[in-house]
C-alpha positions, 0 to 999 in steps of 0.5 A, a space after each residue: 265470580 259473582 261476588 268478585 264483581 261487587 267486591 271490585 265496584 265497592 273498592 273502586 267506589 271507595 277509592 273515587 270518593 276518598 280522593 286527596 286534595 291537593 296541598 296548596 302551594 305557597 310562596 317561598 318565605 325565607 327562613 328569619 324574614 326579619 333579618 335586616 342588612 343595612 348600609 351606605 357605599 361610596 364608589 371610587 367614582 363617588 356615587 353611593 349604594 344604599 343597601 337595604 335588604 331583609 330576609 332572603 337579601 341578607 345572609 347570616 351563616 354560621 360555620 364551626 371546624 372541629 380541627 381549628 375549633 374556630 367559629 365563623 359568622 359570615 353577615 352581609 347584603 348585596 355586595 358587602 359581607 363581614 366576617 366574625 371569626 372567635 368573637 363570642 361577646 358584644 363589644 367594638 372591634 377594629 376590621 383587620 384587627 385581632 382582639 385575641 387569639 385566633 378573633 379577628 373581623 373583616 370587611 369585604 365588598 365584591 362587585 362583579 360575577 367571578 364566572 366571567 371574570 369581571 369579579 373585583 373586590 376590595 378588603 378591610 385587611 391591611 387598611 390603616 383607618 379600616 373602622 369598625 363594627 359595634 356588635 349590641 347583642 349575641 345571644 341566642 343566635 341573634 346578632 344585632 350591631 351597627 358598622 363602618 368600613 374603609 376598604 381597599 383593593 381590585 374594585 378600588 377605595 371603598 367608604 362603607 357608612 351608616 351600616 347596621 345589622 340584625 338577624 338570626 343565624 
């Protein structure tokens, strides 16, 4: 019982003096801080949005099926978002428009939160003078172009101008 005693202070000893420091917590830094969304709205009201968004206010996703063996880019900030489905090249395409089979582009801009039922939306889809992206590079995944769109729908004729892009994905 003797040595017990010592043996039990000596551990507890140890232990006391190897405490652990705490991690130091950091602000949450958004995975390409770089990433940059850009672009002009013009409302059916007149009024115009400028969106400027970088790092977390931009969303640059990528998604493959293995059934269709379709891959999508979904690329946008704030309201409006642009869909890339088949497109492997830089190059300017039409929105709506579907340069080969299974490709096609598309312009969306959404105002509104689609839980209380005041989500309105309007499309590039089936617009005679739609516009258009200009994709400079894709590579690495890296896409970088600029945009114009005309889109129309539940939330009205919607003039998109000045829009430009670049980020990792």
């Amino acid at each position: 019982m003797k040595k017990l005693i010592p043996c039990l202070c000596t551990v507890l000893f140890i232990f006391n003096s190897c405490k652990k420091e705490t991690p130091q917590l950091t602000p949450h830094q958004p995975q390409y801080p770089a990433n940059q969304f850009k672009a002009t709205v013009f409302t059916p009201l007149g009024s115009a949005i400028y969106i400027d968004g970088s790092g977390d206010k931009t969303m640059y996703t990528c998604g493959y099926s293995i059934l269709d063996r379709d891959s999508a880019l979904s690329i946008g900030g704030g309201t409006v978002v642009i869909r890339i489905r088949n497109i492997n090249e830089k190059g300017t395409y039409l929105f709506g428009s579907s340069p080969g089979p299974g490709q096609n582009v598309n312009c969306y801009y959404s105002t509104g939160d689609a839980w209380y039922a005041n989500f309105l939306s309007s499309t590039t889809s089936g617009v005679t003078s739609p516009g258009s992206i200009t994709i400079d590079s894709l590579k690495n995944r890296f896409i970088s172009g600029t945009f114009t769109a005309q889109c129309d729908g539940e939330a009205g004729k919607i003039r998109i101008t000045n829009g430009s892009f670049k980020g990792n994905y």
